[in-house]
Backbone as CSV, one residue per row, in Angstrom:
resi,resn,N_x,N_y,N_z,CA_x,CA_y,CA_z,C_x,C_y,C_z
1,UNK,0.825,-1.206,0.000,0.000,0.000,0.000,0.862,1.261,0.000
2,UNK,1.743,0.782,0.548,3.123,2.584,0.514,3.211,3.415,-0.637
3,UNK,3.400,2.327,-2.069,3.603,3.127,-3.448,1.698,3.447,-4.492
4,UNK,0.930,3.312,-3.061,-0.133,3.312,-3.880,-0.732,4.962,-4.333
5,UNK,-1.663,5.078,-5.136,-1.983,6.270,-5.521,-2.991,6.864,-3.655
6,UNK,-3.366,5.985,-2.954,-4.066,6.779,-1.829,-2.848,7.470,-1.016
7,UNK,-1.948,6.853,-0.986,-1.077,7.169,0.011,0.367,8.072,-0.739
8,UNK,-0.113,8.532,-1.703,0.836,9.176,-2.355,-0.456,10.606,-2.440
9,UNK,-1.392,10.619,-2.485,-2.274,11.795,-2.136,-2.501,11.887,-0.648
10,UNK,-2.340,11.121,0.278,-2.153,11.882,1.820,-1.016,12.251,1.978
11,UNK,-0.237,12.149,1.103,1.473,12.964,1.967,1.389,13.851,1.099
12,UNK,0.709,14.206,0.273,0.697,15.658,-0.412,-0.175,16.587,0.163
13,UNK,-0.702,16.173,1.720,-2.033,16.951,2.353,-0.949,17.724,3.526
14,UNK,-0.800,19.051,3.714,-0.509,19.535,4.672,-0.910,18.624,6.199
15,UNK,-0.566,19.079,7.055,-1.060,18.437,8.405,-2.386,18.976,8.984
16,UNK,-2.393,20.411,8.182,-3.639,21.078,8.805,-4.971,20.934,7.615
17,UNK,-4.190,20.341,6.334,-5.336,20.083,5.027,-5.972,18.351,5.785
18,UNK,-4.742,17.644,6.549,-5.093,16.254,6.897,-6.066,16.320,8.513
19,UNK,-6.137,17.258,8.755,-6.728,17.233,10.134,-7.840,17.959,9.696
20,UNK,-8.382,18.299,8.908,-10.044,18.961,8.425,-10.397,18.103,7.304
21,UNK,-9.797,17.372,7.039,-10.171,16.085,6.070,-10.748,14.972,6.989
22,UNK,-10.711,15.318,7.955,-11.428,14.330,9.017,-12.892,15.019,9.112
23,UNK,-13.106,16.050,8.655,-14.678,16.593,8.572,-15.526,16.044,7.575
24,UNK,-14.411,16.440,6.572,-14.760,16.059,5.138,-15.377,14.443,4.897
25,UNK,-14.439,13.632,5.451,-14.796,12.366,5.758,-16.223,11.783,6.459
26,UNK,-16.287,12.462,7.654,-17.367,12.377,8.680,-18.651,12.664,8.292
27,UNK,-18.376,13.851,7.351,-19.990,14.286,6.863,-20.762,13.148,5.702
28,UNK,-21.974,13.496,6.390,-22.474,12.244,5.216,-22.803,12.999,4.164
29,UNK,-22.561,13.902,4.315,-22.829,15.021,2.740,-21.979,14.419,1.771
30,UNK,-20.892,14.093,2.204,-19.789,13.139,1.236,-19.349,11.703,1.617
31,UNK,-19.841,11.241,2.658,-19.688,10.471,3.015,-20.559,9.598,3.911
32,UNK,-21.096,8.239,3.023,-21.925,7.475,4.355,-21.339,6.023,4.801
33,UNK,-20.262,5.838,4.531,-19.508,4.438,4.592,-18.509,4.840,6.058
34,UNK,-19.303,4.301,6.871,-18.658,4.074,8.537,-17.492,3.738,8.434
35,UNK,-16.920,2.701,7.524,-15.418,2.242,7.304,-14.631,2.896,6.621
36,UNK,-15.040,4.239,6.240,-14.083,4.849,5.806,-14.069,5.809,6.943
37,UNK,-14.741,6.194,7.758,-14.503,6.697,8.606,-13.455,6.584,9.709
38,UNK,-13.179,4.939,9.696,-12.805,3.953,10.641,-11.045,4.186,10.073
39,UNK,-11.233,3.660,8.853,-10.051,4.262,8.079,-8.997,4.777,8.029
40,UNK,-10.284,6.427,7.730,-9.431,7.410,8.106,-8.416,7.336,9.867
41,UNK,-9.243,6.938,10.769,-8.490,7.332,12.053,-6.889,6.088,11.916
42,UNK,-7.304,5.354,11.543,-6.465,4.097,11.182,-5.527,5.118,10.359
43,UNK,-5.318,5.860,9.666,-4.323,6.265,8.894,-4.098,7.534,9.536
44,UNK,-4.413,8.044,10.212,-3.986,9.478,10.795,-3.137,9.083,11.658
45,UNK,-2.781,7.797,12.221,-2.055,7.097,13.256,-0.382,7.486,12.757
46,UNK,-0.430,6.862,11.837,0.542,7.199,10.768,1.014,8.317,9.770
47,UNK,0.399,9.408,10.212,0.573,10.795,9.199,1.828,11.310,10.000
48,UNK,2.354,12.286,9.381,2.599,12.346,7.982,3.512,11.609,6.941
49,UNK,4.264,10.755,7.779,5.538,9.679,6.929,4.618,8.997,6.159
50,UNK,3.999,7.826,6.767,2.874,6.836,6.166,4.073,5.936,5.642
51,UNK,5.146,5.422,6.610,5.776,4.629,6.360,5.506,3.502,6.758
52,UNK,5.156,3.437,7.652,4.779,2.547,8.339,4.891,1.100,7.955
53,UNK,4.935,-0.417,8.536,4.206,-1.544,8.274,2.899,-1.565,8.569
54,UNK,2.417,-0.495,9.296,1.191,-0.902,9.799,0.016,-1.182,9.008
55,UNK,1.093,0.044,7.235,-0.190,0.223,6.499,-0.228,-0.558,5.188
56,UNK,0.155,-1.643,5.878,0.316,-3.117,4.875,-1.084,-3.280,4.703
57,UNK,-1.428,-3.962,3.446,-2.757,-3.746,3.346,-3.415,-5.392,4.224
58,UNK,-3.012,-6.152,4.494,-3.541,-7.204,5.276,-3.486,-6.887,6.471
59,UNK,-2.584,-6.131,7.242,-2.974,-5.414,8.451,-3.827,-4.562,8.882
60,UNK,-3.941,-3.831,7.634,-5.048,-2.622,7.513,-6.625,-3.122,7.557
61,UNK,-6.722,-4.384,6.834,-7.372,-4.831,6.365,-8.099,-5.534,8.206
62,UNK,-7.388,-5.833,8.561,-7.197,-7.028,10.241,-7.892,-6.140,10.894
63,UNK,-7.251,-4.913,11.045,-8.160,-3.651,11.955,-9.535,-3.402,11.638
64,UNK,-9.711,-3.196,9.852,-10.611,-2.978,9.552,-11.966,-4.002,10.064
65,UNK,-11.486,-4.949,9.506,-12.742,-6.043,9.873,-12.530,-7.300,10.483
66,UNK,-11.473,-7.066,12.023,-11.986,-8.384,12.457,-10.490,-9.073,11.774
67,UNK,-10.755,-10.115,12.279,-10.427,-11.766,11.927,-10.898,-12.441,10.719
68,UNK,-11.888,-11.383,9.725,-12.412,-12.424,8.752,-11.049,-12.317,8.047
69,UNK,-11.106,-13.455,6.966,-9.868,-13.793,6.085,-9.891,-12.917,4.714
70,UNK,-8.301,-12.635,5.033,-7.989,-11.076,3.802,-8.492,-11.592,2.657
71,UNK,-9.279,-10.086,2.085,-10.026,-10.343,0.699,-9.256,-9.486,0.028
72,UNK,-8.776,-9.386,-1.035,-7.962,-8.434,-1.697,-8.889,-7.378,-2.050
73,UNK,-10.420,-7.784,-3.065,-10.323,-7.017,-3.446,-11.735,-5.788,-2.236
74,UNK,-12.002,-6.396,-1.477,-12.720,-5.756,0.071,-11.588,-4.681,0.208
75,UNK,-10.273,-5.124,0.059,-9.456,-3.913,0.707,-9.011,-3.331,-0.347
76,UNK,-8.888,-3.328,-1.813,-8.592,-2.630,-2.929,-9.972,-1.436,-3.130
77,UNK,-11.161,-1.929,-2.781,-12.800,-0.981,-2.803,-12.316,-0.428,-1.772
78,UNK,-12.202,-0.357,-0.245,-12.189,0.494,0.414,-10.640,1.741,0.135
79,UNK,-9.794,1.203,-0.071,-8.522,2.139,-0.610,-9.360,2.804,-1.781
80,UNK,-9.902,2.505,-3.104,-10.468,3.319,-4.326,-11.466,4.152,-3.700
81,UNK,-12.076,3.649,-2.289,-13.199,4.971,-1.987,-12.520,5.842,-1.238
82,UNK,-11.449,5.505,-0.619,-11.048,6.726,0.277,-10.192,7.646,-0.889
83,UNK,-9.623,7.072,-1.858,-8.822,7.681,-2.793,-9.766,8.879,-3.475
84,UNK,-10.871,8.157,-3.978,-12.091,9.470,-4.360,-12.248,10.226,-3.404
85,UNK,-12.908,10.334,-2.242,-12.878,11.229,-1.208,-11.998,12.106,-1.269
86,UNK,-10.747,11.548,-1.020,-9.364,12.908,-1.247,-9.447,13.362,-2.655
87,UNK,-9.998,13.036,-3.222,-9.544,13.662,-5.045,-10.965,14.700,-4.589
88,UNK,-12.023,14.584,-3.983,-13.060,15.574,-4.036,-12.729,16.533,-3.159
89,UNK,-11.591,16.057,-1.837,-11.590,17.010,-0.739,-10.432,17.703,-1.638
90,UNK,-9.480,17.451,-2.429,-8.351,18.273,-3.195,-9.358,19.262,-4.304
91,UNK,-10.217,18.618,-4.760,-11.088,19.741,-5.589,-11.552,20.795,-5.219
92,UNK,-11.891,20.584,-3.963,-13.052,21.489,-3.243,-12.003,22.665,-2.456
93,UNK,-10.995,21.952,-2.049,-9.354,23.228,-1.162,-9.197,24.058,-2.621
94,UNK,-8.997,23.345,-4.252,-8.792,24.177,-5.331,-9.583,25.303,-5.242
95,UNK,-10.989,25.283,-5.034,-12.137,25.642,-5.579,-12.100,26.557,-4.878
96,UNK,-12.049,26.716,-3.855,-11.997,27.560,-2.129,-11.201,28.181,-2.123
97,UNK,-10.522,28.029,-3.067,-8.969,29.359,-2.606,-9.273,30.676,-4.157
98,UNK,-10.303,29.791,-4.967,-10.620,30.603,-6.403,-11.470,31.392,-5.954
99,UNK,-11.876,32.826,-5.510,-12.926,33.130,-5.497,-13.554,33.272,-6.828
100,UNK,-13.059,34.226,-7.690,-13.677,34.432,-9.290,-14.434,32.845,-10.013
101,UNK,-13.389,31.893,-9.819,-13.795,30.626,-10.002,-15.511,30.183,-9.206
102,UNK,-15.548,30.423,-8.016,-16.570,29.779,-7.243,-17.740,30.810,-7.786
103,UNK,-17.527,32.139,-8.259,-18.576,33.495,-8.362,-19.129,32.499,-9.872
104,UNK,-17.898,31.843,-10.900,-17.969,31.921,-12.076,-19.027,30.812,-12.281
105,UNK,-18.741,29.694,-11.053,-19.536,28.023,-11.225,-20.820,28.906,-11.079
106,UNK,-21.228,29.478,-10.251,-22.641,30.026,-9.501,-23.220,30.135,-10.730
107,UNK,-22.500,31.124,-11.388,-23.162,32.329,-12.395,-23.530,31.357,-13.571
108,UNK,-22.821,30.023,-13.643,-22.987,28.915,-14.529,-23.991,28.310,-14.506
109,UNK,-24.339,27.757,-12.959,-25.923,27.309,-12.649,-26.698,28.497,-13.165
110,UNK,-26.800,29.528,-12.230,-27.955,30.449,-13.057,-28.542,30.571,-14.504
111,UNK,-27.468,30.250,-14.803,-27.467,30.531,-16.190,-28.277,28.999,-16.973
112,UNK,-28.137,28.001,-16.758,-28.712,26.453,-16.611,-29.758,26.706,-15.696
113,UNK,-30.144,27.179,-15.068,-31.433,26.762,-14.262,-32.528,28.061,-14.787
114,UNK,-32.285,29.161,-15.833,-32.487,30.088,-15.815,-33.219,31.161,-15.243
115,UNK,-31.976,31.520,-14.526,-32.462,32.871,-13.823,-31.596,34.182,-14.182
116,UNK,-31.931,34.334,-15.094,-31.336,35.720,-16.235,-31.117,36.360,-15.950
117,UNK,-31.579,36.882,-14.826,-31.657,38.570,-14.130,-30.208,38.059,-13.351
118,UNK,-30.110,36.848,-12.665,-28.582,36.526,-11.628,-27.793,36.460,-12.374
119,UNK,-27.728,35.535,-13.549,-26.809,35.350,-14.656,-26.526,36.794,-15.083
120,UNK,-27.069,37.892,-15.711,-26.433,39.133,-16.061,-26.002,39.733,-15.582
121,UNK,-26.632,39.696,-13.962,-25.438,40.834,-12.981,-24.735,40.286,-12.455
122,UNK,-24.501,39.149,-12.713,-23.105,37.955,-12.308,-22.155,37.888,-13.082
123,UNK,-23.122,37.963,-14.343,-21.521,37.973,-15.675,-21.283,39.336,-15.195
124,UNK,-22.169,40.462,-15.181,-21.497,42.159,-15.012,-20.632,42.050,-14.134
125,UNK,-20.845,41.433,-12.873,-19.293,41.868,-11.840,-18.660,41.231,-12.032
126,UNK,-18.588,39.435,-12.788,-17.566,39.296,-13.036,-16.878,39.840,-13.961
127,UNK,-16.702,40.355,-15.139,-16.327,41.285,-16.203,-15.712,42.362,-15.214
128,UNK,-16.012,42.793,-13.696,-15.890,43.866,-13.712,-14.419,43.599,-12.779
129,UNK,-14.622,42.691,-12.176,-13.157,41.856,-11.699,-12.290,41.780,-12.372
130,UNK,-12.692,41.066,-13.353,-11.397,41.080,-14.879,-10.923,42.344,-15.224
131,UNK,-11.400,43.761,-14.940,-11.305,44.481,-16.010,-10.627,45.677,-14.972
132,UNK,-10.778,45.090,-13.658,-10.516,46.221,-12.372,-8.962,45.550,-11.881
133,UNK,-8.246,44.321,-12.737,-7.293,43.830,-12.622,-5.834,45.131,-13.652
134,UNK,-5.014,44.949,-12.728,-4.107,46.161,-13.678,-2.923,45.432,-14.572
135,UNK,-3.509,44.171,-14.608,-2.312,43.068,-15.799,-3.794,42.397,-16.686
136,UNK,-2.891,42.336,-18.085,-3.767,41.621,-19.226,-2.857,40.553,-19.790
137,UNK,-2.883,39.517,-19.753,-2.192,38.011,-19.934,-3.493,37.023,-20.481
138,UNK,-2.728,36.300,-21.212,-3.355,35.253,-21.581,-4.425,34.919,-20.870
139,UNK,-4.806,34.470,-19.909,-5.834,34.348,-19.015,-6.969,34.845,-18.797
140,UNK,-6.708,36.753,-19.023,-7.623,37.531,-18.568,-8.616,37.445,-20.228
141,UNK,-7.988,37.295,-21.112,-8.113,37.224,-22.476,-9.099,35.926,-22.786
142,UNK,-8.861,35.139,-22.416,-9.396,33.499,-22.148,-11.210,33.734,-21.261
143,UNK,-10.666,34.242,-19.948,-11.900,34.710,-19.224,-12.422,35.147,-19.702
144,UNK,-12.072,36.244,-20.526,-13.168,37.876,-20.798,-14.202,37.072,-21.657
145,UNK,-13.708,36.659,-22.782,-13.812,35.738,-23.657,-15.425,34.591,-23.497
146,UNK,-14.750,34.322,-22.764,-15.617,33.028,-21.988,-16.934,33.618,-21.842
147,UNK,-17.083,34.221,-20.735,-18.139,35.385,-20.045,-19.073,36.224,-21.133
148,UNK,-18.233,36.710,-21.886,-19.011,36.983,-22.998,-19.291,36.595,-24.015
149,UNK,-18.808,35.725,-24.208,-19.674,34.348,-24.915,-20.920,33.782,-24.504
150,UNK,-21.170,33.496,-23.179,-21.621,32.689,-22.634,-23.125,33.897,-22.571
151,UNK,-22.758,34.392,-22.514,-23.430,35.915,-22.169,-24.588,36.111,-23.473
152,UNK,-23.789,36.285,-24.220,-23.696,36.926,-25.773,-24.863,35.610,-26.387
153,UNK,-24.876,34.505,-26.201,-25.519,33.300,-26.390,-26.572,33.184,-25.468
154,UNK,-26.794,33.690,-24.524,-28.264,32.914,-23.677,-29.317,33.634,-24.299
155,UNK,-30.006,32.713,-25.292,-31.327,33.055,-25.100,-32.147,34.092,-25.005
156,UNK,-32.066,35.092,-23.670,-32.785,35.709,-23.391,-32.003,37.448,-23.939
157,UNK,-30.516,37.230,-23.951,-29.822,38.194,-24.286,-30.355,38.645,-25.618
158,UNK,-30.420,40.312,-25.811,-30.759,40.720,-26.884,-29.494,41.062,-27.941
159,UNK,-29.314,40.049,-28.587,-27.943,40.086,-29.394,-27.936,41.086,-30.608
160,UNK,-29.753,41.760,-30.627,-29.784,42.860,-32.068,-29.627,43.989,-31.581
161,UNK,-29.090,44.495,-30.449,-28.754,45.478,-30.001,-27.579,46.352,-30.698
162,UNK,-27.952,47.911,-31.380,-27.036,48.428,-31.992,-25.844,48.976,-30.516
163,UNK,-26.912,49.946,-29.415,-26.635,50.045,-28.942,-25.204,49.320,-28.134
164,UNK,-25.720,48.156,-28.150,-25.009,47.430,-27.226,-24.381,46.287,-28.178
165,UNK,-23.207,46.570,-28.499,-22.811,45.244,-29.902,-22.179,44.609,-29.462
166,UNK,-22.472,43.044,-28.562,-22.405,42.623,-28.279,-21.016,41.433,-29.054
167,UNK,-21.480,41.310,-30.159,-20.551,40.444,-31.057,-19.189,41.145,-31.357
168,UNK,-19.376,42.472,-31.920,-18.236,42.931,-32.126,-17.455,42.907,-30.819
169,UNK,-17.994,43.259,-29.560,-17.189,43.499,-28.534,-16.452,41.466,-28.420
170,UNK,-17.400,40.673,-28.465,-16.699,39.634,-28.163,-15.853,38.891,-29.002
171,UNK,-15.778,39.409,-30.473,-14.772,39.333,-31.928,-13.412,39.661,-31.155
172,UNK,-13.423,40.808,-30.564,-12.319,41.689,-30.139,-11.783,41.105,-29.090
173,UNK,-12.666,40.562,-28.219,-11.282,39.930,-27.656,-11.347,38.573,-27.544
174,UNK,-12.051,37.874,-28.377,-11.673,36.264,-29.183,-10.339,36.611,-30.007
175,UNK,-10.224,37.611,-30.373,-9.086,37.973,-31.665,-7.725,38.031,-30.427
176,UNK,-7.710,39.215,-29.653,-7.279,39.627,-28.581,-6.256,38.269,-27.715
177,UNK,-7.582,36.655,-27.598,-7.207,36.005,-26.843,-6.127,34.669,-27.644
178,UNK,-6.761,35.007,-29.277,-6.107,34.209,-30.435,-4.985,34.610,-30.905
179,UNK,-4.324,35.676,-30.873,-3.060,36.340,-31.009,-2.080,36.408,-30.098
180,UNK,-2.599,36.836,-28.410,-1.806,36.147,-27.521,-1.451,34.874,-27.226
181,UNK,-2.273,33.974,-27.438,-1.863,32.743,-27.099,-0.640,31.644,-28.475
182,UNK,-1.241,32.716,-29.489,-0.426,32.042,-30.753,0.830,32.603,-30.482
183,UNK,1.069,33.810,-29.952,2.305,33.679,-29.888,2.870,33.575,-29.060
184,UNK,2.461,33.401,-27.624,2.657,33.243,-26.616,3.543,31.300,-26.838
185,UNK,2.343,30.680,-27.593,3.199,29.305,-27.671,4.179,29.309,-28.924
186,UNK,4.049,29.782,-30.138,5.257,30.404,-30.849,6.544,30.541,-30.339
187,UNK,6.365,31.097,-28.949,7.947,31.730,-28.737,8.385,30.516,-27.958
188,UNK,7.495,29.517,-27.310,8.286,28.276,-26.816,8.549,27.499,-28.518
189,UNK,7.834,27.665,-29.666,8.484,26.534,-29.954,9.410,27.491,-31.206
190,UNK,9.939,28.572,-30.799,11.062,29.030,-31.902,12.223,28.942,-30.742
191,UNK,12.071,28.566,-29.484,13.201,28.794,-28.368,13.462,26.853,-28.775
192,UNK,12.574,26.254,-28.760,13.149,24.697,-29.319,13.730,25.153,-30.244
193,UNK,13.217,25.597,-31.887,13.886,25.396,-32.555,15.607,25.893,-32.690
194,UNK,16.079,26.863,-31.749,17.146,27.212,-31.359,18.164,26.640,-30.602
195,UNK,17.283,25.471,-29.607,18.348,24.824,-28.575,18.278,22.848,-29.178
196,UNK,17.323,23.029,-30.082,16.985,21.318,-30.419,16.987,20.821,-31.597
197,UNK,17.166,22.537,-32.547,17.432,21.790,-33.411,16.487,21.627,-34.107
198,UNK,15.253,21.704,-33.923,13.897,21.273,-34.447,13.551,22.616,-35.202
199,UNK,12.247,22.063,-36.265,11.568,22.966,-37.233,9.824,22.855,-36.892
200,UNK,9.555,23.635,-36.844,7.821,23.830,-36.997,7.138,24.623,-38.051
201,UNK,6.549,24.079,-38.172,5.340,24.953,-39.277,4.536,26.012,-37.945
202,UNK,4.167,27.368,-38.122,3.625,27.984,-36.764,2.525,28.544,-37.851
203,UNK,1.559,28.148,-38.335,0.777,28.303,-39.066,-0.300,30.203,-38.379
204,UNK,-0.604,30.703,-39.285,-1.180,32.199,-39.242,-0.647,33.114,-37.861
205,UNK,0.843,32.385,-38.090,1.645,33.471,-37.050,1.450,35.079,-37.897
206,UNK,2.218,34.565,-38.917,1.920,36.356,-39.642,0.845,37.158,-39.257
207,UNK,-0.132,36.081,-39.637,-1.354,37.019,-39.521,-1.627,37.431,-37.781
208,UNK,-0.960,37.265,-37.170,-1.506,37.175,-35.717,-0.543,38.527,-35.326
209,UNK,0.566,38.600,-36.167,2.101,39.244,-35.863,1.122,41.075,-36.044
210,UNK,0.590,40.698,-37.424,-0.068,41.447,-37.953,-1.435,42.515,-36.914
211,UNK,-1.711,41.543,-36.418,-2.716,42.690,-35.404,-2.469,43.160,-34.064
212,UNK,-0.885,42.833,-33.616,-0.287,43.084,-32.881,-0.382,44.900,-32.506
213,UNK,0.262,45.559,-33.374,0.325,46.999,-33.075,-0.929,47.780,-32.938
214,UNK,-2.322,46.904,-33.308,-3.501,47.549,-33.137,-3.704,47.357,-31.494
215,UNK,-3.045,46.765,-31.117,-3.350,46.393,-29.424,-2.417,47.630,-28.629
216,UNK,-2.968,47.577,-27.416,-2.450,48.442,-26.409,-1.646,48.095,-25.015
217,UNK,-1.876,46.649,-25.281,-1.431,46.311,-23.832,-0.119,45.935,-24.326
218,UNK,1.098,45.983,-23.195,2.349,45.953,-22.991,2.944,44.307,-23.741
219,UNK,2.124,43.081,-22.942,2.541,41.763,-23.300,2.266,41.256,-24.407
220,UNK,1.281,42.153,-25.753,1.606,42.056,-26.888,3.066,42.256,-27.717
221,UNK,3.070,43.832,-27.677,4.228,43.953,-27.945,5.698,43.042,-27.400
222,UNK,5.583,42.898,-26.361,6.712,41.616,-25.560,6.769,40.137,-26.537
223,UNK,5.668,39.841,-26.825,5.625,38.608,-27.369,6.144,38.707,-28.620
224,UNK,5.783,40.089,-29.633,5.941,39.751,-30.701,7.234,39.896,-30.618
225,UNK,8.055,40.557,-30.138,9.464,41.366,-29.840,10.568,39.915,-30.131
């Protein structure tokens, strides 16, 4: 059990991520299997090395249930459920540290369950996060992108708006997010072709090179440079 994938995701858990993973566990919101509960305390014995013999899986197995006779795969199901558990409790620490991310899932349901009025002033502040940021990178380009897409497409949005031109604005920075990123990976693979030796085809670089000086932000110019 030492080189297994469960026990190669508890030594990647802080001591204080492994001691509130005992909540995580406990709740039947994620959890209704008593033996993983049991488990868990069985392996906190052993944190944080997890060197142990103890956590031989026929020993593990002895604690777990008794005297009945080792089943491999009784103790391979309970290791694959505790292994999911940590892959949901590692999702959920990701998720929790994103705020924009957690605003963005919300604004996603709304938008699926439709409630239009949450979805628009959800995409509005998020847009307004993105835009109240004082760096423009690949990312912010990707986001903006996203949001107003997503936006620009529901349904209820009035997309014949002169007023409000919705498409052109999201052309601009689909274009915006297609020029940074082309050359953004461009310059890794002309730095291969310099140290390896290697050739690539970098297909509508020109054209990407090309709408460069219509832009304003700093990490255009950097890239094309």
């Amino acid at each position: 059990m030492h080189q297994s994938k469960l026990i190669r995701l508890l030594k990647c858990l802080s001591p204080e991520e492994f001691k509130h993973f005992s909540k995580f566990v406990q709740s039947p919101f994620f959890n209704t299997n008593p033996t993983q509960v049991k488990f868990y305390h069985l392996l906190k014995k052993e944190c944080p090395d997890f060197e142990s013999k103890r956590i031989e899986k026929e020993r593990m197995y002895k604690k777990l249930f008794g005297g009945t006779k080792f089943h491999y795969h009784s103790m391979a199901n309970v290791m694959r459920d505790m292994t999911k558990l940590i892959e949901s409790y590692l999702i959920f620490l990701e998720n929790d540290k994103d705020e924009f991310q957690k605003q963005k899932t919300l604004n996603g349901v709304f938008r699926q369950r439709n409630f239009y009025d949450y979805f628009e002033k959800g995409t509005h502040d998020l847009l307004k996060q993105l835009n109240d940021q004082p760096y423009r990178d690949t990312l912010y380009f990707q986001k903006i992108s996203e949001l107003k897409s997503d936006f620009f497409y529901h349904p209820k949005t009035n997309r014949h708006s002169i007023k409000l031109d919705y498409s052109k604005d999201l052309m601009a920075h689909l274009d915006s997010y297609f020029v940074l990123a082309k050359m953004q990976l461009a310059s890794e693979l002309k730095t291969r072709e310099k140290t390896l030796s290697a050739k690539y085809e970098i297909k509508l670089l020109n054209e990407a090179l090309e709408i460069v000086p219509k832009e304003s932000h700093p990490v255009f110019e950097i890239y094309a440079k």
